[in-house]
N, C-alpha and C positions, 0 to 999 in steps of 0.2 A: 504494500500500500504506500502511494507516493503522498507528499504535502497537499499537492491540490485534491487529490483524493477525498484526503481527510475534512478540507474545510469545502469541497462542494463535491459532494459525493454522487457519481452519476444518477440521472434524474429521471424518474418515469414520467409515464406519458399518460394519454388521456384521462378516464377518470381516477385514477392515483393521482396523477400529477393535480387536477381539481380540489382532489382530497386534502391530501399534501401541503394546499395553499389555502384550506379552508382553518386545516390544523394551524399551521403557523400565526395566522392572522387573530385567529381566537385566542390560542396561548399568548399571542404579543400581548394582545391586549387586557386581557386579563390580568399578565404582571406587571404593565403598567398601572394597573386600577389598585393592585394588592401593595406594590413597591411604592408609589408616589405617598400615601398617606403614611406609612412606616417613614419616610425619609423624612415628612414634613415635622412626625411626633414622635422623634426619635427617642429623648429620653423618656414618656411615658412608655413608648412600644417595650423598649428595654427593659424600666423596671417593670412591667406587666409579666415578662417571660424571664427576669431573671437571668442576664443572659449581659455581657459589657456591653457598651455602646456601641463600641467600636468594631464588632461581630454583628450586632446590628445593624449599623450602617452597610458592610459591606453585605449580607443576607438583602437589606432594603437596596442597593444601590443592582447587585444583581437581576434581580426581580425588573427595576424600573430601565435601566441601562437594556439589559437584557432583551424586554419584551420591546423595547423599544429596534431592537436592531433581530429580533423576528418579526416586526412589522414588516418592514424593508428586504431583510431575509439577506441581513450583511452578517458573514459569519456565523451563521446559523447553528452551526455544531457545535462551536465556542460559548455562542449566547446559551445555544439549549444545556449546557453543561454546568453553567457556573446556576443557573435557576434550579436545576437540579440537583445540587450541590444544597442551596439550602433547604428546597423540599426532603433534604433527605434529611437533615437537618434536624426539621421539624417535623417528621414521622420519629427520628431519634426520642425529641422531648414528649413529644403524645405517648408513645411508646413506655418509654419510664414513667411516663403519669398516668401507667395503667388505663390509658383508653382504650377502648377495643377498636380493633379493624372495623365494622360496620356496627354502629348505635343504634339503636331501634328506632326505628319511624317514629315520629313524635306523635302522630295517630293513634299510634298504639302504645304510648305510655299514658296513663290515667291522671288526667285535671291534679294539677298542683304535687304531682310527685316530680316535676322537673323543673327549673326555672334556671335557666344562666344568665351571665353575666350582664346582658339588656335585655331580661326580664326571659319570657317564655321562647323558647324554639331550640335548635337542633343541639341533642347531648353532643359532646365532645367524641373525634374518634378520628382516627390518622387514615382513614378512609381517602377523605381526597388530599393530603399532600402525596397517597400513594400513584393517585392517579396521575395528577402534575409528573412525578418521576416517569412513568409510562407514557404520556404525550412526550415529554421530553426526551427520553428515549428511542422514541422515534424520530423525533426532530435531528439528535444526533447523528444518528444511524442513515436517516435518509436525506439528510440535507435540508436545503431549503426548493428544494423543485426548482424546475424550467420558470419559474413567472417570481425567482430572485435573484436581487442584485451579486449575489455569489456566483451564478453561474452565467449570469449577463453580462458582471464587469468583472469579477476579481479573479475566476478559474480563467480566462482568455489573457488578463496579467501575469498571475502567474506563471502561465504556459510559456508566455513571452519571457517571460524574465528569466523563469530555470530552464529555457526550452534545450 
């Protein structure tokens, strides 16, 4: 496996490649939406999770840097790594704070046996940082498709530069 390889990995076509770019654009944007308010409340985020600042900042700035550059689909296996990198992160602390993999439907827990931290809704459960890890995972793995800046502008530099 050569360097351009790794940061644009050849790219499928029709509906994969569709898929592909449906994945990316939702993960982008989603860790822009999760990373942008951690970056803004950093020292409450921090003392909330117990956890340095300074680890938080780089978890928040991953997330927000990150989804920002799967928008555009620049380095895509890079960006998907380092978001991954905190999702796993934070399946680590759910994990030791004994939360299960899937919580029960809040449907099916009975009036006022659950209330978190802004009042009523979903128990705690490392459920979807696992899933982030698996979108991202694939994001690694597959690149960012035919319809990103990785394989429109930067694998044709490469190519030129180490050709």
């Amino acid at each position: 496996m050569d360097l351009i390889s790794l940061i644009a990995p050849p790219s499928p076509d029709g509906l994969a490649a569709g898929g592909l770019l449906i994945l990316r654009l939702f993960t982008g944007f989603v860790f822009i939406r999760h990373g942008w308010p951690k970056l803004t409340n950093l020292g409450i985020w921090a003392n909330a999770m117990k956890t340095p600042a300074w680890l938080c900042f780089l978890s928040a700035f991953s997330m927000w840097a990150g989804g920002i550059a799967l928008i555009f689909g620049v380095l895509t296996p890079l960006a998907a790594v380092a978001i991954a990198v905190s999702m796993l992160y934070a399946m680590v602390l759910e994990i030791s704070n004994g939360f299960p993999f899937i919580a029960p439907d809040p449907f099916q827990i009975p009036d006022g046996d659950y209330a978190g931290p802004m009042g009523t809704g979903e128990p705690p459960s490392w459920e979807k940082a696992a899933m982030y890890v698996v979108m991202c995972l694939v994001l690694i793995t597959a690149g960012g498709g035919p319809y990103s800046l990785d394989l429109i502008l930067i694998a044709p530099r490469l190519q030129t530069l180490l050709g």
